[in-house]
PyMOL commands that place a pseudoatom at each C-alpha (Angstrom):
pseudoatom trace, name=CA, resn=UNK, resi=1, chain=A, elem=C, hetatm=0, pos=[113.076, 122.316, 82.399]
pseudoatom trace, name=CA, resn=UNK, resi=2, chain=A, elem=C, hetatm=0, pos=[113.739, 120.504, 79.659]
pseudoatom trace, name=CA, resn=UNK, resi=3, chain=A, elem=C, hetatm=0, pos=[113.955, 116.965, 80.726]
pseudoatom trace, name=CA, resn=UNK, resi=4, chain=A, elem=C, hetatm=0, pos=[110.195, 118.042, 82.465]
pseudoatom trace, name=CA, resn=UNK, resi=5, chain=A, elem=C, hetatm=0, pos=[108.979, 118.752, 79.212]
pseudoatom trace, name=CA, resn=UNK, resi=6, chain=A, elem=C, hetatm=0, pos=[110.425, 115.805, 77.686]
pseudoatom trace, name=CA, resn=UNK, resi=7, chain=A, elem=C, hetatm=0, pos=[108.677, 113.432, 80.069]
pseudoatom trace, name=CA, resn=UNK, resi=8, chain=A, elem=C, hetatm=0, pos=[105.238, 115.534, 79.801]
pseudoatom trace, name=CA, resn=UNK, resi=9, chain=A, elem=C, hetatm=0, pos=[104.764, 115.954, 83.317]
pseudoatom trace, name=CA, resn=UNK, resi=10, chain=A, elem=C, hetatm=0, pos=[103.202, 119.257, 83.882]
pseudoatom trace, name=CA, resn=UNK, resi=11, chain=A, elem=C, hetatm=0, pos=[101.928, 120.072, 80.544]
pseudoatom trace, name=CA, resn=UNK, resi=12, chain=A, elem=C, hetatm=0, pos=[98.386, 119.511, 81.363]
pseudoatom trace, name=CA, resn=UNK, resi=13, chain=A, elem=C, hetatm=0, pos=[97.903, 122.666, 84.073]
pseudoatom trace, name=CA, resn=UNK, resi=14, chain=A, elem=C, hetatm=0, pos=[100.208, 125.086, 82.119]
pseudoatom trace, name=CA, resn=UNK, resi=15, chain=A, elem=C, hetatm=0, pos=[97.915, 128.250, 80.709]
pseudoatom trace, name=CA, resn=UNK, resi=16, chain=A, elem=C, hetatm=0, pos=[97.506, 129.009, 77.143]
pseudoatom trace, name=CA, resn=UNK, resi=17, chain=A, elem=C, hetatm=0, pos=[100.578, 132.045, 76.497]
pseudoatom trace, name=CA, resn=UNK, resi=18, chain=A, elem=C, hetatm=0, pos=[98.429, 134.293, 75.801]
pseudoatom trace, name=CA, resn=UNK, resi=19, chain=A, elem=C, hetatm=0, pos=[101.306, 137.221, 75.158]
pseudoatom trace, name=CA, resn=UNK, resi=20, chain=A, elem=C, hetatm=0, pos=[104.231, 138.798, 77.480]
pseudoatom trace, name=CA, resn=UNK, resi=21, chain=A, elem=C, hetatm=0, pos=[102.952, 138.573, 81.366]
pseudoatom trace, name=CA, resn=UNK, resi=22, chain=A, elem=C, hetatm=0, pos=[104.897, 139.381, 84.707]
pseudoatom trace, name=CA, resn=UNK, resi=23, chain=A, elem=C, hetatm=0, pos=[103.665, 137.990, 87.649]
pseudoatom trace, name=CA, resn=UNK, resi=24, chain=A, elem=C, hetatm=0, pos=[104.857, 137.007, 91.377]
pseudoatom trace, name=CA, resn=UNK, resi=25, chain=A, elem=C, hetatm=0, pos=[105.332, 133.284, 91.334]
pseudoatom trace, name=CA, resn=UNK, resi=26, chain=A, elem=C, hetatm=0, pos=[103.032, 131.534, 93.618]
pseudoatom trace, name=CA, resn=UNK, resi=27, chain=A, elem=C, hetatm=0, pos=[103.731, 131.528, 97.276]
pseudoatom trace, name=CA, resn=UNK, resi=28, chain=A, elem=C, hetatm=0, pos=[105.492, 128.175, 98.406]
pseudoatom trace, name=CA, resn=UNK, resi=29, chain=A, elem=C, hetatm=0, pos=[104.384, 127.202, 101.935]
pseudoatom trace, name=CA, resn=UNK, resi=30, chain=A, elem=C, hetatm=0, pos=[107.319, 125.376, 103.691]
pseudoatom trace, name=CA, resn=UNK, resi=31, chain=A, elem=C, hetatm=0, pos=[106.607, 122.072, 106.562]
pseudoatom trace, name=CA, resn=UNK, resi=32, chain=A, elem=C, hetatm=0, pos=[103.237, 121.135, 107.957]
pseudoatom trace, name=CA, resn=UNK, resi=33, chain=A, elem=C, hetatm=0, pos=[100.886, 122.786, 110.245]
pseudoatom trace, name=CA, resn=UNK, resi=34, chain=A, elem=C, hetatm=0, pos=[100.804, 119.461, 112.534]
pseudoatom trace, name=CA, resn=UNK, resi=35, chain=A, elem=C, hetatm=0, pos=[104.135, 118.056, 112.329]
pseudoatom trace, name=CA, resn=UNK, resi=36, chain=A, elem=C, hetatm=0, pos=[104.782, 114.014, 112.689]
pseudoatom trace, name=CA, resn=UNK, resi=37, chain=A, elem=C, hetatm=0, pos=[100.650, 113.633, 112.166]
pseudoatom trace, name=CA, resn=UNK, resi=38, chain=A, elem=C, hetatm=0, pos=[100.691, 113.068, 108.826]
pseudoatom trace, name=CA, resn=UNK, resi=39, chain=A, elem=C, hetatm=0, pos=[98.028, 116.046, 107.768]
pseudoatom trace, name=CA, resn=UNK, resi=40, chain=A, elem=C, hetatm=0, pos=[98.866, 119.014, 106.499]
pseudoatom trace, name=CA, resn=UNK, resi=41, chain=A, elem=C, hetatm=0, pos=[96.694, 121.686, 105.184]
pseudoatom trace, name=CA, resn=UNK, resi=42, chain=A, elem=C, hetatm=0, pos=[93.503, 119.210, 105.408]
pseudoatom trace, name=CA, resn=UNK, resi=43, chain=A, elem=C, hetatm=0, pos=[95.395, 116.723, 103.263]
pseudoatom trace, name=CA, resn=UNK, resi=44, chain=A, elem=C, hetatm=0, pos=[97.454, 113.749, 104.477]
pseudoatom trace, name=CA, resn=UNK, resi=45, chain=A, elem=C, hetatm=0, pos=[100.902, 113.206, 103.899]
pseudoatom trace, name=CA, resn=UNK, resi=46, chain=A, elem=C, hetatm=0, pos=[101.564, 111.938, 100.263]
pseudoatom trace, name=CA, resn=UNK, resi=47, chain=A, elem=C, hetatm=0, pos=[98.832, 114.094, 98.215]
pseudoatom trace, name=CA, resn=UNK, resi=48, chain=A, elem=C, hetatm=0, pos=[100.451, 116.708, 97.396]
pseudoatom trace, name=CA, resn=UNK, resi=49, chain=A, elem=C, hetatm=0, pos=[103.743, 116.557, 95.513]
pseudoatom trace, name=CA, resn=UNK, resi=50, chain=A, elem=C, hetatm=0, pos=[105.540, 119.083, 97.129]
pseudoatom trace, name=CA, resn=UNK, resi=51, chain=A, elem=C, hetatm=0, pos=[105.478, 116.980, 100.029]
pseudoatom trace, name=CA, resn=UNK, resi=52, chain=A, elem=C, hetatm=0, pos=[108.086, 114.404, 98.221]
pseudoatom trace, name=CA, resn=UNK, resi=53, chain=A, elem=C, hetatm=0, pos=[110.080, 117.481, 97.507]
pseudoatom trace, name=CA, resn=UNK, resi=54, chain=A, elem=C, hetatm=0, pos=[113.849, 117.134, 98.763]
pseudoatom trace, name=CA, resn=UNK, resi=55, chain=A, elem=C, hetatm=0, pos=[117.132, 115.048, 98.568]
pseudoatom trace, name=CA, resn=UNK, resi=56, chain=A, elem=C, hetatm=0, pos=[116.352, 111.442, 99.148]
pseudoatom trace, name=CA, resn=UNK, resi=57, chain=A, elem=C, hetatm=0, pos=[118.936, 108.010, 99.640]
pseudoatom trace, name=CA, resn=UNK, resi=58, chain=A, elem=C, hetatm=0, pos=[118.186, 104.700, 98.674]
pseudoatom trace, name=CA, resn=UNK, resi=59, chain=A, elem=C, hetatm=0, pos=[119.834, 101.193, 98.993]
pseudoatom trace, name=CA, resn=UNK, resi=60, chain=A, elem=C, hetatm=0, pos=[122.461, 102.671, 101.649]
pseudoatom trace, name=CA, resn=UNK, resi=61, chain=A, elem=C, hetatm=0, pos=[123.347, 105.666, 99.651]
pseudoatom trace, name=CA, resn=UNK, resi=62, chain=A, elem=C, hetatm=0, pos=[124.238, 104.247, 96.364]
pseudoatom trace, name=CA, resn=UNK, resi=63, chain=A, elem=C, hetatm=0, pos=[121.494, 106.093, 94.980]
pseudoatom trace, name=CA, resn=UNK, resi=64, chain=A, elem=C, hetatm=0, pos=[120.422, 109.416, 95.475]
pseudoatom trace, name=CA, resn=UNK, resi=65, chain=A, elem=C, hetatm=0, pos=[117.922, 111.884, 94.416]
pseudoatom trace, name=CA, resn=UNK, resi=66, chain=A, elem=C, hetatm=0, pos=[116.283, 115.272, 94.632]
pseudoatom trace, name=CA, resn=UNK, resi=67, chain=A, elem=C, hetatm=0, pos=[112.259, 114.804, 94.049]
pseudoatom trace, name=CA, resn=UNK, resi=68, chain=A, elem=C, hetatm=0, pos=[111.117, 118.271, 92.467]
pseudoatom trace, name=CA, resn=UNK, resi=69, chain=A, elem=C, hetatm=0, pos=[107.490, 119.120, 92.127]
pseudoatom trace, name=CA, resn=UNK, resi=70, chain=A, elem=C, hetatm=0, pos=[106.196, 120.132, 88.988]
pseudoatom trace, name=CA, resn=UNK, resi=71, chain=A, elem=C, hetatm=0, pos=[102.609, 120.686, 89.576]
pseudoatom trace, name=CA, resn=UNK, resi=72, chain=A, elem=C, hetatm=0, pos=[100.147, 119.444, 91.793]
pseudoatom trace, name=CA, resn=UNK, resi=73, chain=A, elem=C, hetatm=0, pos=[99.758, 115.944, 90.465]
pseudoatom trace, name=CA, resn=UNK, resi=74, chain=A, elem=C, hetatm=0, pos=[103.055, 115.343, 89.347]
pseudoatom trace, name=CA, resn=UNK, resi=75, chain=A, elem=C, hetatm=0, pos=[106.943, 115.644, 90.542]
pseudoatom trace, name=CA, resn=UNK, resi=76, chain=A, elem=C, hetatm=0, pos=[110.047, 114.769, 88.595]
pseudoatom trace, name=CA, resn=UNK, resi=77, chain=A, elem=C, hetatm=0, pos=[113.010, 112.474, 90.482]
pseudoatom trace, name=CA, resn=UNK, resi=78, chain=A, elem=C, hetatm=0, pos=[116.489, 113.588, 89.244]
pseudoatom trace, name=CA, resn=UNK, resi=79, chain=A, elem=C, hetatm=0, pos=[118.309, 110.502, 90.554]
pseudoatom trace, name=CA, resn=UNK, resi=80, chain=A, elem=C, hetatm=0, pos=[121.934, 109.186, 90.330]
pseudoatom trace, name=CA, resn=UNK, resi=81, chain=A, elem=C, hetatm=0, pos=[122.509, 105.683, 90.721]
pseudoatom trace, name=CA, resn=UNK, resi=82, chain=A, elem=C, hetatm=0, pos=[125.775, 104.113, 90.787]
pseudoatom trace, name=CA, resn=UNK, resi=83, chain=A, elem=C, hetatm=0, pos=[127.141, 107.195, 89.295]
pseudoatom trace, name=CA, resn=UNK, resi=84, chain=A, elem=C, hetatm=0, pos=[124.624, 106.878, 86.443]
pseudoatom trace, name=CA, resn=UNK, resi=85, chain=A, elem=C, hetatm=0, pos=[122.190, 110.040, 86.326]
pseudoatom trace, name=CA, resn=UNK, resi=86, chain=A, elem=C, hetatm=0, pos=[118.362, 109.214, 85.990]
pseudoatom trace, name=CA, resn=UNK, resi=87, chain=A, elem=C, hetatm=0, pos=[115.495, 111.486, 85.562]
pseudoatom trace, name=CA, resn=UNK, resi=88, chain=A, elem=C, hetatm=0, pos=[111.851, 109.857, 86.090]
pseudoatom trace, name=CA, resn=UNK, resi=89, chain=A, elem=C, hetatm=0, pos=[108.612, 111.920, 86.465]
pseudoatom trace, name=CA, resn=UNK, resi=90, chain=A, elem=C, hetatm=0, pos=[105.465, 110.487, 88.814]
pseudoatom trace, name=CA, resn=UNK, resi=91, chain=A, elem=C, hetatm=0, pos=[102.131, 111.032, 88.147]
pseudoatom trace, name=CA, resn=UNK, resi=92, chain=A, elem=C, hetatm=0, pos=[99.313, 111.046, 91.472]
pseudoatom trace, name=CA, resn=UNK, resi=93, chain=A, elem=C, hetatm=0, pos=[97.571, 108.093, 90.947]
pseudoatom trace, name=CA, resn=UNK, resi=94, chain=A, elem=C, hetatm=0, pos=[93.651, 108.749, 90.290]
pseudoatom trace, name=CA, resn=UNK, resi=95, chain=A, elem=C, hetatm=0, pos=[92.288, 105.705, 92.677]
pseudoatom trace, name=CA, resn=UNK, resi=96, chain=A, elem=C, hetatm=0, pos=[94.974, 106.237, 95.355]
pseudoatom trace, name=CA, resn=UNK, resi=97, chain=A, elem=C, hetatm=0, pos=[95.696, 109.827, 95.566]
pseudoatom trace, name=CA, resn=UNK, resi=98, chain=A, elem=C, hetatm=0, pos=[98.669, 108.488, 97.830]
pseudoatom trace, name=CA, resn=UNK, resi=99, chain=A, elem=C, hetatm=0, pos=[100.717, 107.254, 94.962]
pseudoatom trace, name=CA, resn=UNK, resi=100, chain=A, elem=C, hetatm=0, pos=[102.388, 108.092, 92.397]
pseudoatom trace, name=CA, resn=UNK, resi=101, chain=A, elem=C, hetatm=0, pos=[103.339, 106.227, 89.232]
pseudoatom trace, name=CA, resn=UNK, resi=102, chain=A, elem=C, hetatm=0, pos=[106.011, 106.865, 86.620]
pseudoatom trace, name=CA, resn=UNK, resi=103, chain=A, elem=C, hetatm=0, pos=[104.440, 106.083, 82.992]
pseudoatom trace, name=CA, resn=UNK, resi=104, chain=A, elem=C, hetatm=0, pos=[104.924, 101.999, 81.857]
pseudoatom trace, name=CA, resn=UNK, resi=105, chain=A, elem=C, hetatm=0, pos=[108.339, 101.112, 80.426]
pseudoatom trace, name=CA, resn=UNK, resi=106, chain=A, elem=C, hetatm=0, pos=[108.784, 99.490, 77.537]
pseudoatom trace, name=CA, resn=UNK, resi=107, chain=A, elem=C, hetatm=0, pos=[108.358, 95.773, 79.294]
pseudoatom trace, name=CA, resn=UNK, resi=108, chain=A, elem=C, hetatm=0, pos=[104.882, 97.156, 80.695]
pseudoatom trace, name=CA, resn=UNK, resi=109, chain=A, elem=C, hetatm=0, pos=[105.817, 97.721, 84.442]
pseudoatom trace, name=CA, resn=UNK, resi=110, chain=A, elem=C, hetatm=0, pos=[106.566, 100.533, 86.375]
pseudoatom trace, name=CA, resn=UNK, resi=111, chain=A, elem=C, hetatm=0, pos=[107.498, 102.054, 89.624]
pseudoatom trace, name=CA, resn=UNK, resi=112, chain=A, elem=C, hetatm=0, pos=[104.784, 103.634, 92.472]
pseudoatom trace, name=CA, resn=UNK, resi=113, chain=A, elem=C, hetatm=0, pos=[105.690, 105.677, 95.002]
pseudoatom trace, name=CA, resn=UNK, resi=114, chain=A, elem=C, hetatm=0, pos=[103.663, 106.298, 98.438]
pseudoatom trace, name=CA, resn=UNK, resi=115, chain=A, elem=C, hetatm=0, pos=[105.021, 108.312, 101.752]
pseudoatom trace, name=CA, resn=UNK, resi=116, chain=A, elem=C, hetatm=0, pos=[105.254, 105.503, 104.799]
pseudoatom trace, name=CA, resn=UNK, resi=117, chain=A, elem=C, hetatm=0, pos=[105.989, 108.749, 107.162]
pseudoatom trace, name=CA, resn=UNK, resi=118, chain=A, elem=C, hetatm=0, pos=[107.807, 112.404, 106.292]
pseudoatom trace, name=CA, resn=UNK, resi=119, chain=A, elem=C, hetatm=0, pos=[110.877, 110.506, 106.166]
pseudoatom trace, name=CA, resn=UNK, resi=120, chain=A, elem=C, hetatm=0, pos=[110.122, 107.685, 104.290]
pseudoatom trace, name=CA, resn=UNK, resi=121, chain=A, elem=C, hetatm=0, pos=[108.954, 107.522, 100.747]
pseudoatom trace, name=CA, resn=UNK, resi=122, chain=A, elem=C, hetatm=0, pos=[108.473, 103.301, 99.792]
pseudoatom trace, name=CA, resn=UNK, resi=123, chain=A, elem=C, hetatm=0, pos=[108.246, 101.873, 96.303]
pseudoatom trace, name=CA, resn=UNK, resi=124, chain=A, elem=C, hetatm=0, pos=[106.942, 99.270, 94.804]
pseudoatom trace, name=CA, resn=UNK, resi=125, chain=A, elem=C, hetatm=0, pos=[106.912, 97.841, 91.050]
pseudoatom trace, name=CA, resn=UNK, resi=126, chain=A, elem=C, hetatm=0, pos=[103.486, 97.290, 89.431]
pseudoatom trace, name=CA, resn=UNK, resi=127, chain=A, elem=C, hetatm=0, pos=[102.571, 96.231, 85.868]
pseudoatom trace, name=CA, resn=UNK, resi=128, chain=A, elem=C, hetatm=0, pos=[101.743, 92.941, 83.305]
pseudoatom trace, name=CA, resn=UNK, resi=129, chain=A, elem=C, hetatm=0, pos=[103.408, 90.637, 86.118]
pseudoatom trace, name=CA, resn=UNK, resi=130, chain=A, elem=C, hetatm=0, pos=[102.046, 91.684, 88.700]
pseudoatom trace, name=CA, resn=UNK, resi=131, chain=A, elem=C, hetatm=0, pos=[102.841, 93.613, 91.822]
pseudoatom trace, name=CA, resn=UNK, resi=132, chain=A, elem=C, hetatm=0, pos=[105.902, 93.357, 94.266]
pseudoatom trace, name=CA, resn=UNK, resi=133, chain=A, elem=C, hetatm=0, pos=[107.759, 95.646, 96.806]
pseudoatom trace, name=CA, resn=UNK, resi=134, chain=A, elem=C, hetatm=0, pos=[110.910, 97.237, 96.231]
pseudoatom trace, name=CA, resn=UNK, resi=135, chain=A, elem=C, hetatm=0, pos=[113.466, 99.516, 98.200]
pseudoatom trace, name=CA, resn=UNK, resi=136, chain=A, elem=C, hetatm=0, pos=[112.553, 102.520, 100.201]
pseudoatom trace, name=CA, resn=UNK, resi=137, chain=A, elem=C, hetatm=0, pos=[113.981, 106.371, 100.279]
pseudoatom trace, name=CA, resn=UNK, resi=138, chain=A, elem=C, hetatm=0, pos=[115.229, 107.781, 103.343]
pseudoatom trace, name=CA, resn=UNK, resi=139, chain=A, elem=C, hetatm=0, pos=[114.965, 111.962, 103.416]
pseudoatom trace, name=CA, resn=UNK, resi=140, chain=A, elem=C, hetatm=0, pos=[118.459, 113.836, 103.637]
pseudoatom trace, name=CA, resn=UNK, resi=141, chain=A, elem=C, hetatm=0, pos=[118.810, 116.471, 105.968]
for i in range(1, 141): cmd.bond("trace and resi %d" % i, "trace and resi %d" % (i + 1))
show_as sticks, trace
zoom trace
């Protein structure tokens, strides 16, 4: 939770704490009405960011990840690349409610993420120098 609070992904839907509550936690709906279609709950695949939720493998394994939702709009990317661990969150893009950007680095670019199918999440880097296509993520399991 920390490292979600760090990044400031999710901040922006949490409710005022208004004093000591106890609640059910919201329901979590599992797969896709219409599987292999690509719509799910009158969405399609990629708006919602539980649907990038999972353990994911890029570049032949030598990095891996679990994608966590936070909220709606945003999910966090625990990654570990070459044995180094990672943590990036990605924000739903406002124009393209299909991807998701991480926040600019310091050089001014930074990664988007879109679902090609429910087993395939590509990327691409976009920022000052333009735009250009990077790896993809292959779904575990």
């Amino acid at each position: 939770l920390l490292s979600v609070r760090l990044c400031g992904c999710g901040d922006s839907k949490m409710p005022p704490k208004t004093g000591p509550t106890i609640g059910a936690p919201n329901q979590v709906v599992m797969g896709r009405s219409s599987a292999g279609s690509g719509q799910g709950q009158g969405q399609a695949l990629g708006h919602r960011a539980s649907d990038f939720q999972g353990c994911w493998k890029c570049c032949g394994g030598t990095a891996m990840g679990y994608f966590l939702p936070v909220n709606d709009t945003c999910f966090c990317a625990f990654l570990c690349a070459c044995g180094f661990p990672v943590c990036q969150c990605y924000y739903q893009k406002t124009d393209n409610p299909t991807e998701w950007k991480e926040p600019c680095g310091a050089d001014g670019n930074s990664s988007v993420l879109w679902m090609a199918d429910e087993t395939t999440v590509k990327s691409k880097n976009e920022g000052m120098c333009g735009t250009c296509e990077a790896g993809q993520w292959k779904k575990l399991g």
